[in-house]
C-alpha positions in Angstrom: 34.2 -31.6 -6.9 31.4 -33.8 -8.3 28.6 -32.7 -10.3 26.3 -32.9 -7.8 28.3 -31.1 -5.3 28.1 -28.1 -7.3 26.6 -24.4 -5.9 23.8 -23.4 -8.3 22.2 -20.0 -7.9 18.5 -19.8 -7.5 16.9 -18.2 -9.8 16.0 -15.0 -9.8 12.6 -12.8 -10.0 11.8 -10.9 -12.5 11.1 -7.3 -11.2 8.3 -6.1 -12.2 7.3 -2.1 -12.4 5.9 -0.6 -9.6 2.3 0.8 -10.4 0.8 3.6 -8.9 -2.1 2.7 -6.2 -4.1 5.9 -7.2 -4.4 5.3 -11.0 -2.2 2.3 -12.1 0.7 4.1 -13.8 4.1 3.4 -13.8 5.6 4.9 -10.0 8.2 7.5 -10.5 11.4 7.0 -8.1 11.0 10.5 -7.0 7.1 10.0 -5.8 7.8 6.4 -4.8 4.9 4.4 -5.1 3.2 6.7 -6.9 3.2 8.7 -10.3 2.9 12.0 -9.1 2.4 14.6 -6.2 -1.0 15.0 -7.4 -1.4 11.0 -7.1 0.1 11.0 -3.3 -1.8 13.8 -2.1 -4.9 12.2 -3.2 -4.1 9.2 -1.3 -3.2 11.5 1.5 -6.3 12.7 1.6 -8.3 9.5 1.5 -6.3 9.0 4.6 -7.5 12.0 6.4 -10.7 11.2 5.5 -10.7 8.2 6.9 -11.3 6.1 4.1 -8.8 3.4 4.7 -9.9 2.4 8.0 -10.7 -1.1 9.1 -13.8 -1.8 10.7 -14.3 -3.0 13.5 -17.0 -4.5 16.1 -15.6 -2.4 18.9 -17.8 0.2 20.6 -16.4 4.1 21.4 -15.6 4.2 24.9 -17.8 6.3 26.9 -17.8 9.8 26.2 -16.8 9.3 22.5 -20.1 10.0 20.4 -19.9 7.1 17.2 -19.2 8.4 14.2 -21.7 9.5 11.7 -21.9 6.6 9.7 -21.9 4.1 12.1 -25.9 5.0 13.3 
């Protein structure tokens, strides 16, 4: 076998630590991605909320009244 003809591994990436999406620190395995029950339940709650919702131009089918915000 010839230099060239050799198998050369790719290199790998470096694995960075996870951060918490709440408040940036370091995830816990346990509460993966996040730090903390206090942490996911906040982000549970944005959820419920409706905070993370993507807008759209679409209009409520009939019956539906809009939301609130959307006057």
């Amino acid at each position: 076998m010839s230099d060239d003809d050799r198998i050369v591994p790719l290199p790998r990436k470096r694995k960075t630590a996870a951060l918490c999406p709440v408040c940036g620190a370091p995830a816990v395995a346990a509460r993966q991605p996040f730090c903390s029950t206090r942490c996911a339940e906040v982000d549970l709650g944005r959820w419920l909320k409706g905070t993370y919702r993507i807008p759209t131009a679409e209009t409520p089918p009939e019956g539906e009244a809009p939301d609130e915000d959307e006057s």
